[in-house]
Every structure is written in C-alpha cells, then in structure tokens.
N, C-alpha and C positions, 0 to 999 in steps of 0.2 A: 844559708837559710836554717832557722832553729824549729825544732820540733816541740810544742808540749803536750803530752798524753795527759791527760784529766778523766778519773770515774766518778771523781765526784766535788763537784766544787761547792762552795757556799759562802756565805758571806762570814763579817769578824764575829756575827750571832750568832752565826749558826740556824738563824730563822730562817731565811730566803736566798734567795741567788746574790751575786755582786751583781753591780751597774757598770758596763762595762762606756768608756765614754769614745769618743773619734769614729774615726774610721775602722770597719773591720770587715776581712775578706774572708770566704770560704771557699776551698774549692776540695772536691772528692773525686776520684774513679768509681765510685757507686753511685749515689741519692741520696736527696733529702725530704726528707719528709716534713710539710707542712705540720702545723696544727689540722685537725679533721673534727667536725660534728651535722651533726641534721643540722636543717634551716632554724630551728624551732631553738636549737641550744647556739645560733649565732648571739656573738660578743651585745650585751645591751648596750655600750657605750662605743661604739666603734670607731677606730681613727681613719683618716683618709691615708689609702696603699697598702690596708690591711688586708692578708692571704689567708687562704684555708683552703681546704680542703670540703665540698659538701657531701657528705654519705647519701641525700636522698638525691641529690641531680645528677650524683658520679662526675661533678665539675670542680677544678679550680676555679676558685672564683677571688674575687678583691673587693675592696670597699671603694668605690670614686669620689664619699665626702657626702655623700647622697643618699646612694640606695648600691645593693650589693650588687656585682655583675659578674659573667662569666669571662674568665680570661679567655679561653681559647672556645671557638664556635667550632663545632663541629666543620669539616667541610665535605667527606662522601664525595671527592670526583669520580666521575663516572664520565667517560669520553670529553672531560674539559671542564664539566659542573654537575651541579644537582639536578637531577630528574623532578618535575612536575609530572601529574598521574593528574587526569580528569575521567572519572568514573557515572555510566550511565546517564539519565535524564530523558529529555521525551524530545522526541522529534516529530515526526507523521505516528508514534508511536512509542510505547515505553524503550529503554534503550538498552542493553549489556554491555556496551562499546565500555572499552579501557584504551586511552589514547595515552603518550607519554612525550614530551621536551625534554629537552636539555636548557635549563633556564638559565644560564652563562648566554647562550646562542642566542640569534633569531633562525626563526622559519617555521612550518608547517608539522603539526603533531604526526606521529606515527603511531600505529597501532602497536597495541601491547597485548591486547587478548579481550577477555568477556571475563563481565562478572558472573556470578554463577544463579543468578537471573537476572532478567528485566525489570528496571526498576527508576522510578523516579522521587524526587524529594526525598534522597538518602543525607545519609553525613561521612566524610568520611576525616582519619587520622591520620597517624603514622612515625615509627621512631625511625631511626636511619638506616635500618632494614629492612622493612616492612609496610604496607600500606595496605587500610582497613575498611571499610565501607559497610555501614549496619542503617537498617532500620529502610524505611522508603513504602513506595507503592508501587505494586505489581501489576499483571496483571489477574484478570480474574481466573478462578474463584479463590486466588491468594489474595490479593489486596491489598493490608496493613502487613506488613513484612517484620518480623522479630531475626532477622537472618543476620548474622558479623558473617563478611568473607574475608580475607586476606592472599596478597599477593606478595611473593619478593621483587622489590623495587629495582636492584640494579639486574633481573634478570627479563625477559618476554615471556607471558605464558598467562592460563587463563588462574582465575582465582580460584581458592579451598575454602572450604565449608571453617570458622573458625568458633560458633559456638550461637550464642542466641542473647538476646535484649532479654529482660524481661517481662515487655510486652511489646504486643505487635503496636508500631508505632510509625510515621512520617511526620514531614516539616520539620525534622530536629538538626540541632548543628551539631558538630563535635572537633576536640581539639584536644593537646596532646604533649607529653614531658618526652623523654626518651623510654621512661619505660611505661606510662600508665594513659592509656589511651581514654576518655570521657567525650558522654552522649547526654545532650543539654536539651530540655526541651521537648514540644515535641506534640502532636496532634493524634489523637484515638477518637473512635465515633463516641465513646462514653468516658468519661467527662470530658471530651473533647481536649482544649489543649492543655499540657503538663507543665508541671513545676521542676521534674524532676532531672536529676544527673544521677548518671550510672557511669562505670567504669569498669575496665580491664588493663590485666598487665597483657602489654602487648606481645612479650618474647614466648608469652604461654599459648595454649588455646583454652577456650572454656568458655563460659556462659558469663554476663557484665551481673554486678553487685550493685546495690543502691549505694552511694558516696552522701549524698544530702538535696537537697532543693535550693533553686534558683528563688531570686525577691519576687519571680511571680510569674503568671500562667503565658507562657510564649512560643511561639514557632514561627520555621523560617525566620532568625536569629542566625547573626552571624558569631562563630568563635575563633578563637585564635591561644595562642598563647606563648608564655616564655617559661625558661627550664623549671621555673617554679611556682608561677600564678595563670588561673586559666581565667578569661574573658569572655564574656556573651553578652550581646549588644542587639539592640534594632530588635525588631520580629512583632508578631501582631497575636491576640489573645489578650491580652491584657490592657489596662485603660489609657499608655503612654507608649510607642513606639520608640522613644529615644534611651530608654535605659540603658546603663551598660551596666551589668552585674562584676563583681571578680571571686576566685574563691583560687585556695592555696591545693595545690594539688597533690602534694606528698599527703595532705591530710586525710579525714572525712570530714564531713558538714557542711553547713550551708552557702550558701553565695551571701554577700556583704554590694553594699550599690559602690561603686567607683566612681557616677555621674551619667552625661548626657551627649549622644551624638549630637550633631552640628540640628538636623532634621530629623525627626522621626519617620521612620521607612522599616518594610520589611521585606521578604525575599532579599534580603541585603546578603553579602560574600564579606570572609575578613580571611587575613592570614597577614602571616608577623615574622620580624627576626628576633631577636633578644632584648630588643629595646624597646620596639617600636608595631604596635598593632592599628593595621590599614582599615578600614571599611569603605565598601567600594557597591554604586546600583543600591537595587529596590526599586520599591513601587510604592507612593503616596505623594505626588503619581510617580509616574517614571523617571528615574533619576540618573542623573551621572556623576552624581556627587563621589568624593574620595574625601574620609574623614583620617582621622589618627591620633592618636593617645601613646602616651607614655607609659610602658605597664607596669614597670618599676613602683609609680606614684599615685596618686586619686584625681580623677577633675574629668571636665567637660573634654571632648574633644575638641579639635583644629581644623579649619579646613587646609585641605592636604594638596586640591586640584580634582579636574575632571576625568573620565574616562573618556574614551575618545569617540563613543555613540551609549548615548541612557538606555539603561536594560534594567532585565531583573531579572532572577534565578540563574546568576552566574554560578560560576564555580573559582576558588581562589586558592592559591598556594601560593610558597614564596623559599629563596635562597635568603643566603645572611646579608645580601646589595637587594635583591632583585623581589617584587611582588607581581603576580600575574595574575590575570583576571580573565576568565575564558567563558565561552557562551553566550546563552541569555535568551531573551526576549524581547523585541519591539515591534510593538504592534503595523503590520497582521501576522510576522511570523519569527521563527526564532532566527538566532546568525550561531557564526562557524568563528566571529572574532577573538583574538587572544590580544589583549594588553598588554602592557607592563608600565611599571613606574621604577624609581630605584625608590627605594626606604628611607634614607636617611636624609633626603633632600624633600623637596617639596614642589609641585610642577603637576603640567598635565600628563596622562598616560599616551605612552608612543605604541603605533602596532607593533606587535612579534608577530605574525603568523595566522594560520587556523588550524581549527580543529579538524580530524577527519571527516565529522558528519555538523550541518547543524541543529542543534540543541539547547536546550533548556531545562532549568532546575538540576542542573548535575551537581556534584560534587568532585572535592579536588583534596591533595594531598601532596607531601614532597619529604625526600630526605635531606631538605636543607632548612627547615622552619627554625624558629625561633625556641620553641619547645625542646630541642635537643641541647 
C-alpha cells in the first residue's frame, strides 16, 4: 500500500484543482467533513447524490434529483419509539390532562401530568426534547390564553410556565424545525381571526416574536412541517377553507399559497414526517377525510384514505412510519379514539388505542415529527 501526503495540489495552471478520473476511495481514523451552508446558500444547480451539511436544520442532507432531503431522521427511542403527547381540550369541561404513546406500539394513552392550566383550542410544538402548548381558551375570567408551557418529553411530570404569545389568542395551529417552534393563525374577540405567525426557539424560554403573516385570516387550521418548510392548511375565517399556505422556517416573512386540500374543512389535525404532511377530520360537515401533500414541492393534495369514525377537533402527531390522530367530536359527544395510518403508503386509518379521558379540540405533539 503507497502513501501520498499532499498540502496543496493544483492543476498544470495553477488556476483550479485537477479532475481526478475512476474510481477513488477514502478511508480515515477521524472524519470527514462535508461541504456545509444555510438552506438559502444551497448549490443553484444541483446534481442528484449531492451532500452537505445544513447549518440552519443541523442535518445532513443530499439531493434525490428533485428537492433536497435529510439523510438521517432523527429517531429519539424511548422504550421502543417516539412518544406522542396529546395536550388539554374540552370534555364535560375545559381540560389540563397531558396524556402520552409510544407510537411504535399499540394501546391505551397514559398519563403524563397537567398543563399548567385548563385549556382548550391550544396549539401545540415541539423539537426532540421538548414539547410546547401555547395559546387556547380557559376558563373564566382568563379566557383568551397568551400562555407557552413546556414539558420534557422523554420524562412524566406537569408543565412550566415558558413565556408568552403576543396576544391572547385560540383556534391557532402550530408547528415546528428542531429548534424554532411557530404559532399560525389564530382567533381574538377584536379583529376576530388572524393572519399572523409568531415564533420561538424552542431550547430557550421567553416570550414568541412576530416571524410574518399567513395568505389570510384563519383558525382552527391544521400545521405540520418538515426540517425546513412549515404548512398551514384548512381552517375557517377566511373566504376558502382549502388553502394550504407554506413558508421557510429558518427565515422571517410571509407564507406563499402551496395549493388546495382535496375538501375544504376546518377544526382539521395535520402532522408529518420529512416528506410527507397528512390532513385528517374537520367539520364542513363532519369529515373523515385523510388528505396529503408533498412538502418538498407545490400542488393540490391527494386523497390519502379515511379515519376510521368523522370528527373534528382532533389532535395529530406523528413518528418518521407512523401518524396518529387522537380525540375529537361526533355528534352528541366527544370519543377517547386514537388512530393511526403509516405515512408513506396510502389506506385507511387502523385503531391504536384511547385516550385517558374523552375529548375534543386538543392538541398534540411528538419527538418524532418531520420538523426535526
């Protein structure tokens, strides 16, 4: 075996590198280091199997010829898989209940603790730490809620105070990178529903900053997202229920339209892996609909299959296989159902389980979403 040591090689110009042609191997007892940049400074002409490094997702990621993806998904086991969190909602009453899965498994939620009040029509986040729940309705004489709490995911215990919305606000969705959590949306008694996205970095605590606005006035909207683009879909305020809005989430400013659910419906649930954002329920009227989109790209969605009883005001999360879909409402009263579908396929949703209590308008999170 021959050694060559090289500081500095260059071509017979001396302008550029040589072309090296064949095959060639590398192998080290250290590392190597990629190319690295933001999303913003990815290659304009990119070939397909091309690697980097992304500074704002903290991913490797490659090129598939298409649109850019992340080599490795997070995965967070915790006793076999990712934990789902379903947070608050209303039952005979507003709700503090923090229930938690293992969404690898089937079977019956377990308690995890209380949020740090009662509260329904919240939204909640979360990176693979952490999981966030802001905004909602209380009960009186609080009401409109401006509250973020936060809990650690892989442990039990009730939530902390993590800082404050801008204003007191419900009906809004939210959804989430590894580090930057965002609140889409959203219903106040003056001017009633909003346009607006707000965020936080999740590993901090503190009060959410204005990021930009949404293509228009909505709530009870479903979001989702992947390590670099956040979604908001469905929801009602405005003069179309099928929107789906996108907007780039390492940046600020506004939402851009993507297209149109299969149906217009609001109280609609979404939650995603890296490739692929679900929409599941609503009401225009009661739906069982399961839509899905591509987040990588722009268009209409797909229909995806049904849930396995029409509701509205679920709550959704999802692992890198697995989306679940929990709660709800049909009329006269709410259920304790948990769903699931896998992601990457297409089909109805099979039961997993229930929830500790039944509920409606809750909210959900996990440390296996797509965002990470």
């Amino acid at each position: 075996m021959s050694r060559l040591n090289i500081n500095n090689l260059t071509n017979e110009n001396e302008d550029g590198s040589p072309r090296i042609s064949g095959i060639s191997t590398f192998s080290s007892p250290h590392y190597f280091v990629p190319p690295s940049g933001t999303t913003a400074e990815r290659p304009s002409d990119p070939g397909e199997g091309m690697i980097r490094f992304n500074t704002d997702s903290g991913h490797l990621e490659y090129y598939t010829g298409e649109f850019w993806d992340d080599v490795i998904v997070a995965n967070n086991d915790l006793d076999g898989g990712n934990r789902g969190l379903f947070m608050g909602g209303y039952g005979v009453t507003n709700q503090n209940t923090i229930d938690y899965v293992t969404i690898s498994t089937l079977g019956d939620a377990q308690d995890f603790g209380d949020l740090t009040q009662k509260r329904r029509v919240a939204s909640s986040c979360s990176s693979s730490t952490r999981g966030l729940t802001s905004g909602g309705y209380s009960d009186a004489p609080t009401n409109n809620v401006n509250t973020i709490d936060y809990v650690t995911i892989s442990s039990t215990g009730d939530a902390i105070d993590f800082g404050d919305l801008l204003g007191r606000r419900f009906e809004l969705s939210a959804c989430s990178s590894s580090t930057r959590g965002l609140f889409n949306g959203g219903y106040i008694s003056t001017p009633a529903y909003l346009n607006t996205i707000e965020y936080v970095t999740i590993a901090a605590t503190g009060n959410s900053v204005d990021f930009g606005d949404l293509t228009r006035l909505t709530g009870v909207s479903g979001s989702c997202a992947s390590s670099t683009r956040g979604i908001v879909g469905g929801g009602t305020g405005g003069p179309d229920g099928t929107v789906i809005d996108y907007f780039t989430i390492s940046t600020l400013g506004n939402a851009i339209d993507f297209g149109d659910l299969t149906v217009s419906r609001f109280y609609i649930s979404s939650c995603s892996n890296s490739t692929r954002g679900i929409f599941g329920g609503g009401i225009s009227p009661v739906s069982n609909i399961i839509d899905f989109i591509t987040i990588a790209s722009t268009g209409n969605a797909v229909d995806f299959g049904d849930l396995t009883i029409s509701r509205r005001g679920l709550g959704a999360c999802a692992s890198v296989t697995r989306g679940l879909f929990g709660g709800g409402y049909v009329a006269p009263t709410q259920v304790n159902t948990i769903d699931y579908v896998t992601i990457l396929s297409t089909g109805n949703a099979v039961d997993f389980g229930d929830l500790t209590i039944t509920v409606f308008n809750l909210s959900a999170c996990s440390n296996g979403h797509g965002g990470l």
